[in-house]
TORGU-993139 format. One line per field, with one value per residue (C-alpha): x, z, y. Coordinates in Angstrom, 2 decimals. Example, Ala and Ser with C-alpha at 12.3 -4.5 7.8 and 13.67 -1.06 7.14 Angstrom:
BEGIN
x: c(12.30	13.67) $
z: c(7.80	7.14) $
y: c(-4.50	-1.06) $
END
This chain:
BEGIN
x: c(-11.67	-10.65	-10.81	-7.65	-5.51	-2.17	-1.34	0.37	3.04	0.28	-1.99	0.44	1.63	-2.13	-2.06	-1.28	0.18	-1.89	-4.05	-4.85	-6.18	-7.03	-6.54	-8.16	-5.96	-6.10	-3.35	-0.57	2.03	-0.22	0.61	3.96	4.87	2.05	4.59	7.37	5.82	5.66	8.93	10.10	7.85	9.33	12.62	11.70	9.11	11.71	8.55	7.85	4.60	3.52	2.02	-0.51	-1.11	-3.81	-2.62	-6.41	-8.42	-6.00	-5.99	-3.03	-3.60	-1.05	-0.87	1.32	3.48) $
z: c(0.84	-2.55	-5.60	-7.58	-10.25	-8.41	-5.64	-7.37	-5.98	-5.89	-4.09	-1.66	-1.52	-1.07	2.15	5.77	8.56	10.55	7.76	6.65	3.67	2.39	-1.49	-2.86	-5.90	-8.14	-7.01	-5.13	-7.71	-7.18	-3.18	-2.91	-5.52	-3.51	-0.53	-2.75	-3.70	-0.47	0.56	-2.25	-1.48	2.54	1.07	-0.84	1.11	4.68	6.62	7.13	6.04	7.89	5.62	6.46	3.34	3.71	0.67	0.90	0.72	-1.49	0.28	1.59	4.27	4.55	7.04	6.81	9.69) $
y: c(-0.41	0.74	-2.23	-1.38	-3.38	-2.09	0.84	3.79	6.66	9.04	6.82	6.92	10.42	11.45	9.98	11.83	10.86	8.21	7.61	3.79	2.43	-1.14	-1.98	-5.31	-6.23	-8.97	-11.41	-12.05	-10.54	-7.02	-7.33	-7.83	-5.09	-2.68	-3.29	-2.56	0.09	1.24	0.80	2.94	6.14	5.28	6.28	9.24	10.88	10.30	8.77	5.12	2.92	-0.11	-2.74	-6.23	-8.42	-11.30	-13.62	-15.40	-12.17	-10.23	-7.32	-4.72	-2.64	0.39	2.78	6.03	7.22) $
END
């Protein structure tokens, strides 16, 4: 698990195919723009990324496809 304020690009981009990673951030706000985040690299990059957010933990998981 990596303890981040937010999930950059380059976070991102550094992952391969089939990799996973879990972020703990500091609030809800830092999730939902991590998955919007996400979304945006989907549409650069041409490859998709699956995301689970647990609101209560405040944690993202993001896998790269």
């Amino acid at each position: 698990m990596v303890i981040a304020d937010k999930v950059t690009r380059e976070d991102l981009k550094q992952m391969q195919p089939g990799e996973s990673q879990t972020f703990k951030l500091p609030n809800a706000q830092a999730l939902d723009s991590a998955g919007t985040t996400a979304y945006q690299m989907a549409r650069i990059e041409d490859c998709t990324y699956s995301i689970e957010k647990d609101y209560v933990e405040k944690t993202i998981k993001i896998t790269k496809a």
